[in-house]
N, C-alpha and C positions, 0 to 999 in steps of 0.2 A: 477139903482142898484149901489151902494157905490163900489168902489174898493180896496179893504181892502191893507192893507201895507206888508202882504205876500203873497196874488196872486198878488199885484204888482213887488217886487222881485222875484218873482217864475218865472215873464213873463221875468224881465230883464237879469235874468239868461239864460233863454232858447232863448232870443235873441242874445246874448253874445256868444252863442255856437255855432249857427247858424253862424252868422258871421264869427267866428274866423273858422269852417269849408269850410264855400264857401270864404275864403280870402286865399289859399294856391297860387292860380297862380298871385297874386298882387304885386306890388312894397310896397317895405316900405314907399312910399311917398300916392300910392293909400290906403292901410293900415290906416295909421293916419289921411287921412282925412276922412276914414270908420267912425273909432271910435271918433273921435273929432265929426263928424254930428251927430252920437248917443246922446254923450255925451252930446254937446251942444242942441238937441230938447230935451231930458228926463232935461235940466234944466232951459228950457226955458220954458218949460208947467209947470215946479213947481213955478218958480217966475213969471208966468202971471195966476196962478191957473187953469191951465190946457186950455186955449187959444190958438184956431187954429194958430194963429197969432204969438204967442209966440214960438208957437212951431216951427213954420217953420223959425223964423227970429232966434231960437236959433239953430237949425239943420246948418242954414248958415253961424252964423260967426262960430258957431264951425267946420262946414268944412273948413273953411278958415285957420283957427289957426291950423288944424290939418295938413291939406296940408303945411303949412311953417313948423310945423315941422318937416314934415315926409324928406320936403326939406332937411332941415339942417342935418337928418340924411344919406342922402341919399349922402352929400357932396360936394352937387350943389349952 
């Protein structure tokens, strides 16, 4: 079955909410590398067309990137 472009959004919404719900006892550094692995695997399955591989190698540097951010805000 095709995954149409708004139960796609509809899903990344209601992950989105999730998240940001069970992230209240997190550091701002655990935080940004939350949402950087999201980020980076929802863009790594789009630029490898939806491959397992892609997705997991995009989920990691985007936790990486997020983790240095969250660094840099954190002051460290």
């Amino acid at each position: 079955m095709k995954l149409t472009y708004r139960s796609a959004l509809a899903t990344c919404g209601l992950a989105a909410t999730l998240l940001a719900a069970g992230c209240g006892s997190l550091s701002e550094r655990e935080k940004a590398t939350a949402i950087g692995a999201g980020v980076g695997g929802v863009a790594g399955s789009v630029l490898s067309n939806g491959s397992a591989v892609g997705t997991v190698g995009g989920a990691a540097v985007g936790g990486v990137i997020g983790n240095q951010v969250g660094k840099r805000k954190e002051g460290n």
